[in-house]
TORMI-902828 format. One record per atom (N, C-alpha, C, O): residue in three letters; atom name; x, z, y. Coordinates in steps of 0.05 Angstrom, whole numbers, plus 5000, padded with zeros to 4 digits. Atoms other than C-alpha are relative to their C-alpha. Layout:
+------+------+------+------+------+
| rest | atom |   c1 |   c3 |   c2 |
+------+------+------+------+------+
|  ALA |   CA |    X |    Z |    Y |
...
+------+------+------+------+------+
//
This chain:
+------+------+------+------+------+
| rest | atom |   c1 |   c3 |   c2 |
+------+------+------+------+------+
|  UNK |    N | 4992 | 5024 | 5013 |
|  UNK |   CA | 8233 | 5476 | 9167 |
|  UNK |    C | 5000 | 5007 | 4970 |
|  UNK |    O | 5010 | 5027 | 4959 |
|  UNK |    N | 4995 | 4994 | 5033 |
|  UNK |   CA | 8225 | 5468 | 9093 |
|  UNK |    C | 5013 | 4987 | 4986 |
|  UNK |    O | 5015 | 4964 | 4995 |
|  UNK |    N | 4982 | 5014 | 5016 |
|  UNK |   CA | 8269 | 5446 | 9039 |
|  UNK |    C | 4999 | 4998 | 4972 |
|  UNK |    O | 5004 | 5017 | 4956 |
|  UNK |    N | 5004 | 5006 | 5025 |
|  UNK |   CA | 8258 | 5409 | 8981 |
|  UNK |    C | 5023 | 4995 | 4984 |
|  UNK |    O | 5044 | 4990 | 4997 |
|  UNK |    N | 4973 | 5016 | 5006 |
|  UNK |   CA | 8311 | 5388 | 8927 |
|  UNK |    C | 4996 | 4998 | 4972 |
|  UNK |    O | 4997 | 5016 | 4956 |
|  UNK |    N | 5003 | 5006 | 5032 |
|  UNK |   CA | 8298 | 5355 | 8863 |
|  UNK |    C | 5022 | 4980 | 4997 |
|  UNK |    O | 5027 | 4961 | 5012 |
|  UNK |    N | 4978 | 5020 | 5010 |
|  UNK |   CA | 8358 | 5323 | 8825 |
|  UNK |    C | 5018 | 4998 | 5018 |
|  UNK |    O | 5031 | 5016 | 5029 |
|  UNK |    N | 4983 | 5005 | 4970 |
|  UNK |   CA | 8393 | 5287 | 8876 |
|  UNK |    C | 4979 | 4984 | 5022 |
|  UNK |    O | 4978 | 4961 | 5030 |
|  UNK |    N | 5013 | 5009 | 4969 |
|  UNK |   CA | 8342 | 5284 | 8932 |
|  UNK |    C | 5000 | 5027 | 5015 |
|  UNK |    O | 5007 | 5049 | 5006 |
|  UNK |    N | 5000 | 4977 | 4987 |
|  UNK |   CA | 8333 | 5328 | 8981 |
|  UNK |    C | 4981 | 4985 | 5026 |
|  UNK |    O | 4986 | 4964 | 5038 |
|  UNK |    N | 5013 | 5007 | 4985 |
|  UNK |   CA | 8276 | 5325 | 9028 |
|  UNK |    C | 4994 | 5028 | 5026 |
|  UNK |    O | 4997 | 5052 | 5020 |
|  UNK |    N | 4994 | 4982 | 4973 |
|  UNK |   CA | 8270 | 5362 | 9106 |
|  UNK |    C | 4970 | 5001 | 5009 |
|  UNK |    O | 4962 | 4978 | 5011 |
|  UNK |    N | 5024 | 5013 | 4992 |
|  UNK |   CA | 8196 | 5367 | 9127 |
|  UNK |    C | 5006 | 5025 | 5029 |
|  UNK |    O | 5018 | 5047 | 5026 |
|  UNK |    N | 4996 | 4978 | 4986 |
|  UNK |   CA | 8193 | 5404 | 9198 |
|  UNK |    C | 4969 | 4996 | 5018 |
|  UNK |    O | 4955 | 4975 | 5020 |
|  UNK |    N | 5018 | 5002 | 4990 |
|  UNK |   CA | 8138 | 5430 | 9238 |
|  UNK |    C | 4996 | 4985 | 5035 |
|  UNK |    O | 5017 | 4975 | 5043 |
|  UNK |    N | 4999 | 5005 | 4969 |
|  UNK |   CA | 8116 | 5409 | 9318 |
|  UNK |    C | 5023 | 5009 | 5019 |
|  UNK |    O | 5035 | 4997 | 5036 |
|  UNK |    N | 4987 | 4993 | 4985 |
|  UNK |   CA | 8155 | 5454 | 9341 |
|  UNK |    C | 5032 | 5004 | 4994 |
|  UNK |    O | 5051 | 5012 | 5008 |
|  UNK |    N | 4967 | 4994 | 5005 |
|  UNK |   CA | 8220 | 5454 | 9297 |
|  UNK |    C | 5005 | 4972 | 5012 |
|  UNK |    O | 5023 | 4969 | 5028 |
|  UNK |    N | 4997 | 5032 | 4990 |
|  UNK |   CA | 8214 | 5374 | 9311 |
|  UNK |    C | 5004 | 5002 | 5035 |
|  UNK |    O | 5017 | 4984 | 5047 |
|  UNK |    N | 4992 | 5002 | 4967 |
|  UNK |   CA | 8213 | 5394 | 9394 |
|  UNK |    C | 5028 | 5010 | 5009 |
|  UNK |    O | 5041 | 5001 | 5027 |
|  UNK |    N | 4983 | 4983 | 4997 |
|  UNK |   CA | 8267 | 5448 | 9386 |
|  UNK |    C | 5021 | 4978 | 4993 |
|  UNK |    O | 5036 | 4974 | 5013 |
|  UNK |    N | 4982 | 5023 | 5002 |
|  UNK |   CA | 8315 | 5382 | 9345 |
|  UNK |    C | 5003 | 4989 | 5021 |
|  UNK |    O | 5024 | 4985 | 5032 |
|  UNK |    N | 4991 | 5032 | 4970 |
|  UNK |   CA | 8300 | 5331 | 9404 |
|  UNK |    C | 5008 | 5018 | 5022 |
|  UNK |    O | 5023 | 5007 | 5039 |
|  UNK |    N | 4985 | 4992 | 4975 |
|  UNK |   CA | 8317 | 5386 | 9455 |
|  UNK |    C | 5033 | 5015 | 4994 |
|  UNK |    O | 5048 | 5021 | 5012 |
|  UNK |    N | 4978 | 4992 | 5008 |
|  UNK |   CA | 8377 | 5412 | 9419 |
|  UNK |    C | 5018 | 4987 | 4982 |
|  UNK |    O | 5040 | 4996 | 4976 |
|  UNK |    N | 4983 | 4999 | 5024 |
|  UNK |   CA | 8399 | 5374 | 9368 |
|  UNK |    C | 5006 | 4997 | 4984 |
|  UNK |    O | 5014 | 4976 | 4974 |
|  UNK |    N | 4995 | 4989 | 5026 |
|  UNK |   CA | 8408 | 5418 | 9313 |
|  UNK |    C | 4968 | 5020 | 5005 |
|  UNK |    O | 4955 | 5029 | 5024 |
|  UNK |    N | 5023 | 4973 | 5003 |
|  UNK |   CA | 8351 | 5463 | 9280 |
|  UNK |    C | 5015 | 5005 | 4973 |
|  UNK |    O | 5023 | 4987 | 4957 |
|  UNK |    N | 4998 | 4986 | 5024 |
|  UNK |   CA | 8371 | 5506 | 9226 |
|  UNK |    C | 4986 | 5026 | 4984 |
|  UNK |    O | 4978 | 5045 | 4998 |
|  UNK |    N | 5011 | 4982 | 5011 |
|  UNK |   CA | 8343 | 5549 | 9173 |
|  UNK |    C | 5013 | 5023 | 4982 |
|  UNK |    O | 5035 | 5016 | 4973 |
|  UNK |    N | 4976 | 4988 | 5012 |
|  UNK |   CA | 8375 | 5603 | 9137 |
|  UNK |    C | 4978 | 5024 | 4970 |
|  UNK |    O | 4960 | 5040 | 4976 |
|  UNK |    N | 5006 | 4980 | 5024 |
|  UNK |   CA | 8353 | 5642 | 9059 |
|  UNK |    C | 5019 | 5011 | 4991 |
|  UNK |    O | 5038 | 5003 | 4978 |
|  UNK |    N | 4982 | 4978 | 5020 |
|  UNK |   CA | 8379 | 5704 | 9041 |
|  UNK |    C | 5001 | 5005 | 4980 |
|  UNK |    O | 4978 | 5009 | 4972 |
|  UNK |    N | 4999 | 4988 | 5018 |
|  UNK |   CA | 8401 | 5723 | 8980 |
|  UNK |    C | 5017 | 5026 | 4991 |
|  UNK |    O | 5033 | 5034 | 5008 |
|  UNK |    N | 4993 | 4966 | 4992 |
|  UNK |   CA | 8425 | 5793 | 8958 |
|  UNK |    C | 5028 | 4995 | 5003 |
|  UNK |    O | 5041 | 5014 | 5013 |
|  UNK |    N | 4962 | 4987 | 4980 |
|  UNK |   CA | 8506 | 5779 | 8976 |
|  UNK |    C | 4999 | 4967 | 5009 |
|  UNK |    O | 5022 | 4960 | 5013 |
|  UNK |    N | 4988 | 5028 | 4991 |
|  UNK |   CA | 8503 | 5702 | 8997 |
|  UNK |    C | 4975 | 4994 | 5024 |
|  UNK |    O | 4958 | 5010 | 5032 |
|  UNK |    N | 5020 | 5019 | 4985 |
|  UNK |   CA | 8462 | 5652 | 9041 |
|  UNK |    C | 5005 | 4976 | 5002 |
|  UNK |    O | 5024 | 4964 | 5012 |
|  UNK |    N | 5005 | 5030 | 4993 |
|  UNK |   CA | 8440 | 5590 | 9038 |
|  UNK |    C | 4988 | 4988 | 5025 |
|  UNK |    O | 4964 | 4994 | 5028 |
|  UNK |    N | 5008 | 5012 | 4972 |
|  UNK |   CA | 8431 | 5548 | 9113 |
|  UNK |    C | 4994 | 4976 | 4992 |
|  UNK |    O | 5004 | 4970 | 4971 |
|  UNK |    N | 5005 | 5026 | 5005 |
|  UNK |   CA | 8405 | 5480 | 9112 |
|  UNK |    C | 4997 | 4999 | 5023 |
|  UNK |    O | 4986 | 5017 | 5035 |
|  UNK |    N | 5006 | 5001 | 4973 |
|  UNK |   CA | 8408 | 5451 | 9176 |
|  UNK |    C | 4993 | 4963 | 5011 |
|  UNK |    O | 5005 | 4942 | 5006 |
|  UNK |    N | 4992 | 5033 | 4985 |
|  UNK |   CA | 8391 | 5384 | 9214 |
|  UNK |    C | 5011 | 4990 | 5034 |
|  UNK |    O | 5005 | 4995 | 5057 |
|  UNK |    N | 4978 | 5003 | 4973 |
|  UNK |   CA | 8439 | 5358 | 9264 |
|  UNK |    C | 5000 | 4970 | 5009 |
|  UNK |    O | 5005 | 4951 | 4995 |
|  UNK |    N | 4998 | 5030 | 4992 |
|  UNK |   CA | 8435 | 5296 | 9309 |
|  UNK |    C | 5035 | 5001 | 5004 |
|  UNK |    O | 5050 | 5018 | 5012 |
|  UNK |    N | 4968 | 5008 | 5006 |
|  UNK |   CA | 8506 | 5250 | 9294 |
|  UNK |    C | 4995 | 4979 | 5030 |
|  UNK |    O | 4973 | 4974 | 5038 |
|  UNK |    N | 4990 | 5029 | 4989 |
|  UNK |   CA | 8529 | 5192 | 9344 |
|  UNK |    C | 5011 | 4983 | 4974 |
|  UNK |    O | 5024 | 4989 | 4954 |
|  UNK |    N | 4980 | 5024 | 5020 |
|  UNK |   CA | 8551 | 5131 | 9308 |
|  UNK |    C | 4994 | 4992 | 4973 |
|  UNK |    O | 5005 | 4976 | 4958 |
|  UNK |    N | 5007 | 5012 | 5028 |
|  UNK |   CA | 8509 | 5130 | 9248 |
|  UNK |    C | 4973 | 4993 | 5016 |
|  UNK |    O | 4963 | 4997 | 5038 |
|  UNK |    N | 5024 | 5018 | 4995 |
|  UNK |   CA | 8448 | 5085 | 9235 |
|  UNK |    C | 4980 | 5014 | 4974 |
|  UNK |    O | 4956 | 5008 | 4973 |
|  UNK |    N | 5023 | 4991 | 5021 |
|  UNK |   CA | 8416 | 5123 | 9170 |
|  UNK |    C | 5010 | 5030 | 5000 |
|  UNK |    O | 5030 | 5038 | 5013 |
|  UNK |    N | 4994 | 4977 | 5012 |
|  UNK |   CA | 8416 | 5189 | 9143 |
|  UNK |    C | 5025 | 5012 | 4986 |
|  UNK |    O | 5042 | 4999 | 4975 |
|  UNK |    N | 4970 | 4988 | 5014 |
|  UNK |   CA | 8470 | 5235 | 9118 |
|  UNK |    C | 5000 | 5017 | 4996 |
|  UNK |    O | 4987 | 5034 | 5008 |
|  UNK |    N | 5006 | 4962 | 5007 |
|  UNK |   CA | 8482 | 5296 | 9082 |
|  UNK |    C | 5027 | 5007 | 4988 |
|  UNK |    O | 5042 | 4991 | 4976 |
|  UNK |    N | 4977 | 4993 | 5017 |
|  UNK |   CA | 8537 | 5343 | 9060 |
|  UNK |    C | 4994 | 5030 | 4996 |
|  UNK |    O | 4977 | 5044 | 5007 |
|  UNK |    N | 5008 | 4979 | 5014 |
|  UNK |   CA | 8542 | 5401 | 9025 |
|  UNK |    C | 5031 | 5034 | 4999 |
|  UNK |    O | 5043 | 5044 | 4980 |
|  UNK |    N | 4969 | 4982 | 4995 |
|  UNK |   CA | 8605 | 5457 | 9052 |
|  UNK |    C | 4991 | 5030 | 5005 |
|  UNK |    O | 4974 | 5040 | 5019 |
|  UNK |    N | 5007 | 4969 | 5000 |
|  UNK |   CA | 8610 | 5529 | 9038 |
|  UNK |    C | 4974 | 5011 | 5011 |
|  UNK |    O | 4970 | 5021 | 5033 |
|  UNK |    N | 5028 | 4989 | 4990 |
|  UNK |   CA | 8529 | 5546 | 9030 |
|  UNK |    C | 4990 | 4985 | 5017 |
|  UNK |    O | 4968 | 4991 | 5027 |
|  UNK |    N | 5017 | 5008 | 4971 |
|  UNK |   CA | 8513 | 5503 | 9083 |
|  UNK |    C | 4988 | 4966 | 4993 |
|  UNK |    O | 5005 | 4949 | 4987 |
|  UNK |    N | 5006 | 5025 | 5005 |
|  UNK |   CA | 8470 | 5436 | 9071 |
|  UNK |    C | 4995 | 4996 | 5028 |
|  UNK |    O | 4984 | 5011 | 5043 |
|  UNK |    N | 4999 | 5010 | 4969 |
|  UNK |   CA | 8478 | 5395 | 9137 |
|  UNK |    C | 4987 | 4969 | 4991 |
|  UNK |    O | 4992 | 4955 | 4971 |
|  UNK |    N | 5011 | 5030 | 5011 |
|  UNK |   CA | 8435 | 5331 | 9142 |
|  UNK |    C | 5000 | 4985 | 5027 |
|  UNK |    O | 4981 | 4990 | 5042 |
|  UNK |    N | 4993 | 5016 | 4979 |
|  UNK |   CA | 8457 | 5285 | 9197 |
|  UNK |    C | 4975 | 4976 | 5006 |
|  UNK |    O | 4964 | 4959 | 4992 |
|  UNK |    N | 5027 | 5015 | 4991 |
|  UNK |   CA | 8402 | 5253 | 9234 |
|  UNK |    C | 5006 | 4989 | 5021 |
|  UNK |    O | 5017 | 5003 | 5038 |
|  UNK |    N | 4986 | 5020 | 4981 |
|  UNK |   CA | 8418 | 5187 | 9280 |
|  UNK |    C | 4988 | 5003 | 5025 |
|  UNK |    O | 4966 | 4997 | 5031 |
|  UNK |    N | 4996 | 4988 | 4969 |
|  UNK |   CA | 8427 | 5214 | 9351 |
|  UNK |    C | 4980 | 4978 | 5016 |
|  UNK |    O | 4961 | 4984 | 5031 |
|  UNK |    N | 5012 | 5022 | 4986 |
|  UNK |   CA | 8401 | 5147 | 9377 |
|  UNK |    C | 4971 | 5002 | 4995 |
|  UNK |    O | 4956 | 5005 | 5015 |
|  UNK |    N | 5028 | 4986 | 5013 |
|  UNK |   CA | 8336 | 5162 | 9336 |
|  UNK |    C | 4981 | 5022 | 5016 |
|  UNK |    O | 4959 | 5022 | 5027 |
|  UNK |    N | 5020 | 4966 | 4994 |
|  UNK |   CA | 8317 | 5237 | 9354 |
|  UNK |    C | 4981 | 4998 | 5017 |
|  UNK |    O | 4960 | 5011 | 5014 |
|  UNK |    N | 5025 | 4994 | 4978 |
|  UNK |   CA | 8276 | 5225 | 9414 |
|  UNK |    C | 4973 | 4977 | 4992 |
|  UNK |    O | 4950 | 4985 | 4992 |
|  UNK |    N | 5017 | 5018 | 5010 |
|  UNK |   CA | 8239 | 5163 | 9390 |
|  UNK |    C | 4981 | 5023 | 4980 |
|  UNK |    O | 4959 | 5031 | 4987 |
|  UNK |    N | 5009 | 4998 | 5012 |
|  UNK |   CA | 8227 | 5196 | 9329 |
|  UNK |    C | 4981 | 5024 | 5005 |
|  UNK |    O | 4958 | 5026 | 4996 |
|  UNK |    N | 5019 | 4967 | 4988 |
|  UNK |   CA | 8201 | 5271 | 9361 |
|  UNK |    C | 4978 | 4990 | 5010 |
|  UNK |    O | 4956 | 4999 | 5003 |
|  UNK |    N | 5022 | 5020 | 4973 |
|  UNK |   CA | 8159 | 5229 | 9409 |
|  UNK |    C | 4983 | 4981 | 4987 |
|  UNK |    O | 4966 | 4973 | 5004 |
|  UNK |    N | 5004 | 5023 | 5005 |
|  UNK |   CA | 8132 | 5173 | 9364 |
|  UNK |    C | 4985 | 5016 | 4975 |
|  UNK |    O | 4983 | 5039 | 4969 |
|  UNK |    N | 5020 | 5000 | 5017 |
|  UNK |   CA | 8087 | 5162 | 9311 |
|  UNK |    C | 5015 | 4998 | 4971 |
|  UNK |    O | 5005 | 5007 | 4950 |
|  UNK |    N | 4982 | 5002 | 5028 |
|  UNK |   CA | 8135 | 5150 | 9255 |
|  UNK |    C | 5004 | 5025 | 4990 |
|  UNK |    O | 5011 | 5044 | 5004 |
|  UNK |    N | 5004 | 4973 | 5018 |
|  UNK |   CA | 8130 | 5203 | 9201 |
|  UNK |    C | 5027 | 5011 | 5000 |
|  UNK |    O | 5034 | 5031 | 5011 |
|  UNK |    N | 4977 | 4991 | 5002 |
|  UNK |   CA | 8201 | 5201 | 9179 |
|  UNK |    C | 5027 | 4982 | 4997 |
|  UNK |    O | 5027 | 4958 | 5003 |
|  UNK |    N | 4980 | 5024 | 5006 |
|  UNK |   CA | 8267 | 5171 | 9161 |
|  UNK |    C | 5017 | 5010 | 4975 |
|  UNK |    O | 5028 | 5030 | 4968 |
|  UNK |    N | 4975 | 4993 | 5026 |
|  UNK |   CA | 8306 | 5164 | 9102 |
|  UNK |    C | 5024 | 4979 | 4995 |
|  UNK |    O | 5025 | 4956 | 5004 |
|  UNK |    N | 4981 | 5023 | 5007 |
|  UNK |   CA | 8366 | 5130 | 9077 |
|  UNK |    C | 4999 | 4982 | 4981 |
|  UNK |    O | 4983 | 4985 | 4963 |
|  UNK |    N | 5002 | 5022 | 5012 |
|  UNK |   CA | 8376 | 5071 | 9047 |
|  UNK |    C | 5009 | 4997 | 4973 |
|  UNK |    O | 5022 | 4976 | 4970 |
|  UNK |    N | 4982 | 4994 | 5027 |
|  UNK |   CA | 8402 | 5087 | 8972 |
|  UNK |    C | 4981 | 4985 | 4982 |
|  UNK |    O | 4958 | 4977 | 4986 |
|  UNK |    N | 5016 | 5002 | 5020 |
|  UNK |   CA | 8381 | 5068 | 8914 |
|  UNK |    C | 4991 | 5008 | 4977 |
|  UNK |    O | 5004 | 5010 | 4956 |
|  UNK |    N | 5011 | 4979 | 4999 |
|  UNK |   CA | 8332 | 5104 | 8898 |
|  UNK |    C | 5001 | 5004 | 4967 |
|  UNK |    O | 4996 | 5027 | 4962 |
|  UNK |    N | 5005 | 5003 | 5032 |
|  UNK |   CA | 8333 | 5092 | 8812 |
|  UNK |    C | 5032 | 5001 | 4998 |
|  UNK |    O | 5043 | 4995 | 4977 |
|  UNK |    N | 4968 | 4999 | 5021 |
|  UNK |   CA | 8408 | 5101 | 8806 |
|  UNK |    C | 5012 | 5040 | 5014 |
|  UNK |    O | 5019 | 5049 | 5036 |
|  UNK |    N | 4997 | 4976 | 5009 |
|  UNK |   CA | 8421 | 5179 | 8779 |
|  UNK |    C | 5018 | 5014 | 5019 |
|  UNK |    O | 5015 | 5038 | 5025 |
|  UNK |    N | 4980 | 4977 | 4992 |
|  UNK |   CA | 8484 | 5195 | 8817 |
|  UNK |    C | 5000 | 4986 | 5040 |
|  UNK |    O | 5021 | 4987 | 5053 |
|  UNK |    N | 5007 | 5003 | 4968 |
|  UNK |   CA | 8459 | 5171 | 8897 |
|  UNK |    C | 4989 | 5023 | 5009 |
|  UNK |    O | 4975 | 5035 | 4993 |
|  UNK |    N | 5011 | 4969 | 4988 |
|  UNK |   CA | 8438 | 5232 | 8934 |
|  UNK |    C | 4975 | 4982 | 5025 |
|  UNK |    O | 4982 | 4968 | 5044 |
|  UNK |    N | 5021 | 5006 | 4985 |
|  UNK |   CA | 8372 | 5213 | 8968 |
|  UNK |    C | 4984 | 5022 | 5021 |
|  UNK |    O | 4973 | 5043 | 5015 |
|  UNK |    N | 5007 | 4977 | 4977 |
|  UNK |   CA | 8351 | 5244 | 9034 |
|  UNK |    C | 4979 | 4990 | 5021 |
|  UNK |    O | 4982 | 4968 | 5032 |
|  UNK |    N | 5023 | 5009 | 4989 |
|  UNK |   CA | 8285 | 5243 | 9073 |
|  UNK |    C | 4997 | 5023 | 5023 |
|  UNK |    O | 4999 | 5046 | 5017 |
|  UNK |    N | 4998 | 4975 | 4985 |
|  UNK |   CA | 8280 | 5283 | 9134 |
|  UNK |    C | 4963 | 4979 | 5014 |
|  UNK |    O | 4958 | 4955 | 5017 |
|  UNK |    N | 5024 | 4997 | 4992 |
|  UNK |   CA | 8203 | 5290 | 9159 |
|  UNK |    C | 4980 | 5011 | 5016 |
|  UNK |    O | 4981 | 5036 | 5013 |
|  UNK |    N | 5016 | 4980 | 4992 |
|  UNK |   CA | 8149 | 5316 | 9200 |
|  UNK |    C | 4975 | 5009 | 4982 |
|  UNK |    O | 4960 | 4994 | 4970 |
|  UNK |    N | 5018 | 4984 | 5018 |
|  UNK |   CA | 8105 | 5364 | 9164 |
|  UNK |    C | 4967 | 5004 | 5009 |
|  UNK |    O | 4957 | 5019 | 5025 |
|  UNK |    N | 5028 | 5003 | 4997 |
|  UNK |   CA | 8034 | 5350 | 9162 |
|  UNK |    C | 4976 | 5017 | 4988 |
|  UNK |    O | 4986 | 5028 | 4969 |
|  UNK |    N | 5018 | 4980 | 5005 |
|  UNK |   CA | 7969 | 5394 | 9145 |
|  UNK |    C | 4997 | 4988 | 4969 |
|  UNK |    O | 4994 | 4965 | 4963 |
|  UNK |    N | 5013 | 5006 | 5031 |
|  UNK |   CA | 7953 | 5396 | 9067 |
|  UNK |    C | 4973 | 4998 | 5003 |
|  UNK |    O | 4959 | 5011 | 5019 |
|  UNK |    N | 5030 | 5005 | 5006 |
|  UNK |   CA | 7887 | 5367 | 9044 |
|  UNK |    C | 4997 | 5020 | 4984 |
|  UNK |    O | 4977 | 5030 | 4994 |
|  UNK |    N | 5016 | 4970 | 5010 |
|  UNK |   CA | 7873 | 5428 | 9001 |
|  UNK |    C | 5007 | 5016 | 5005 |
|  UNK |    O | 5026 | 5020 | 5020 |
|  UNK |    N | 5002 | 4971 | 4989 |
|  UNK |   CA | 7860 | 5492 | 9005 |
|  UNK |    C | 5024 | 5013 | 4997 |
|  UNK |    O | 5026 | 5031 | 4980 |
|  UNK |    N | 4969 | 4974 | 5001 |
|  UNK |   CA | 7934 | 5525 | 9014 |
|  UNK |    C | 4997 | 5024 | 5016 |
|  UNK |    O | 4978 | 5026 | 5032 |
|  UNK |    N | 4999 | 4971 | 4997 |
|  UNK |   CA | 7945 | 5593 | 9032 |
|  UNK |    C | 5017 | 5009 | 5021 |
|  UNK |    O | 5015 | 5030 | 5034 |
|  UNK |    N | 4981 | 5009 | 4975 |
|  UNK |   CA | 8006 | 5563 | 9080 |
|  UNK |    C | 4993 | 5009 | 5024 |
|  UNK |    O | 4970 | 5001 | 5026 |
|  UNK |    N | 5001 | 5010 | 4974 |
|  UNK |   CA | 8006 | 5576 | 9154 |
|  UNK |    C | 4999 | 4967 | 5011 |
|  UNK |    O | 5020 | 4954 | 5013 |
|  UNK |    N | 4998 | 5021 | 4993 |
|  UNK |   CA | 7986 | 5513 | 9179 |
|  UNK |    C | 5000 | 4988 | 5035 |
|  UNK |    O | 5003 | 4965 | 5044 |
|  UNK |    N | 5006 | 5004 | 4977 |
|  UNK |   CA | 7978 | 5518 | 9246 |
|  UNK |    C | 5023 | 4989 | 5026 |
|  UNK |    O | 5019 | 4993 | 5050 |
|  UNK |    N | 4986 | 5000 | 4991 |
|  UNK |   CA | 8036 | 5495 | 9272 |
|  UNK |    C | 5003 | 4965 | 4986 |
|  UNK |    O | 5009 | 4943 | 4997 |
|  UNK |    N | 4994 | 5039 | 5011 |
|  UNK |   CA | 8040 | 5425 | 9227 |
|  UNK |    C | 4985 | 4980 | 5015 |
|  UNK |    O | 4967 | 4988 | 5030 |
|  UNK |    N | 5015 | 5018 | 4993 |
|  UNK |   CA | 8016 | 5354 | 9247 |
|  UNK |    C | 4976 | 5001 | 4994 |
|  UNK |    O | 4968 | 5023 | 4985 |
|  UNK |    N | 5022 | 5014 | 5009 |
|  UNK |   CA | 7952 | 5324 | 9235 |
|  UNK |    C | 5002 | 4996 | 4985 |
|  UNK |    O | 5026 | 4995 | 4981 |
|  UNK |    N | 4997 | 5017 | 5021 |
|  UNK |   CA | 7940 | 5293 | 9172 |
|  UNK |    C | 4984 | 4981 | 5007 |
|  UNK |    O | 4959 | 4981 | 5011 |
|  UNK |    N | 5021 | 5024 | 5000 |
|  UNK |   CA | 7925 | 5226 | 9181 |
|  UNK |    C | 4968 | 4985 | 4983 |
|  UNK |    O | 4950 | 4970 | 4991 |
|  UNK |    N | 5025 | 5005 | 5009 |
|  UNK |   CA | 7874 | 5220 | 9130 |
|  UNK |    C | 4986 | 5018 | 4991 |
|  UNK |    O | 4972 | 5018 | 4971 |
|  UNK |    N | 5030 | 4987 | 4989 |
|  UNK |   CA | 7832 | 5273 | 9155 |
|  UNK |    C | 4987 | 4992 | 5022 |
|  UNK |    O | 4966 | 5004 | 5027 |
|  UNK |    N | 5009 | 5016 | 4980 |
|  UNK |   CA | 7818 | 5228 | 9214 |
|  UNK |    C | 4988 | 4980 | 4995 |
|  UNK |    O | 4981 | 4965 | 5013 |
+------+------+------+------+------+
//
């Protein structure tokens, strides 16, 4: 799973198989070391919500993904989901959680594990 975070967004892109490992568990989490700390970012299916959610507690970014959702979304054609903020005002925290698709150029990435890109089809 990778993790973006500019300003106040924060975007989740995951591959085939972190996206199978969510709908059969869940949660998927990722974890970067640094030399005395670590940062986890994780995504967790909630009950009871209808958008996105994120919080931010001792090192740990948790991004709440609607339980009702997860299997649709693993299973389905829909890229991703985000919340509903708005998106031009400075102090909203904007959150996009995704499946991760093949780059059109030449990267250096492991790709073999991402989606298709639709417009190489």
């Amino acid at each position: 799973m990778k993790i973006r975070i500019k300003g106040n967004s924060i975007r989740l892109r995951l591959t085939k198989t972190e996206v199978d490992t969510f709908a059969k568990e869940g949660r998927y989490e990722e974890t970067t070391n640094f030399a005395n700390k670590q940062l986890t970012y994780v995504l967790e299916a909630k009950t009871g919500i209808s958008e996105l959610e994120a919080q931010y507690l001792e090192n740990v970014i948790t991004v709440y993904f609607p339980a009702e959702e997860k299997d649709r979304w693993a299973t389905g054609n829909q890229v991703g989901l985000s919340n509903q903020v708005a998106w031009n005002d400075p102090s909203q925290l904007s959150v996009l959680v995704e499946k991760d698709f093949t780059c059109l150029d030449n990267t250096i990435e492991d790709q073999s594990d991402n989606y298709p890109n639709p417009k190489l089809q």
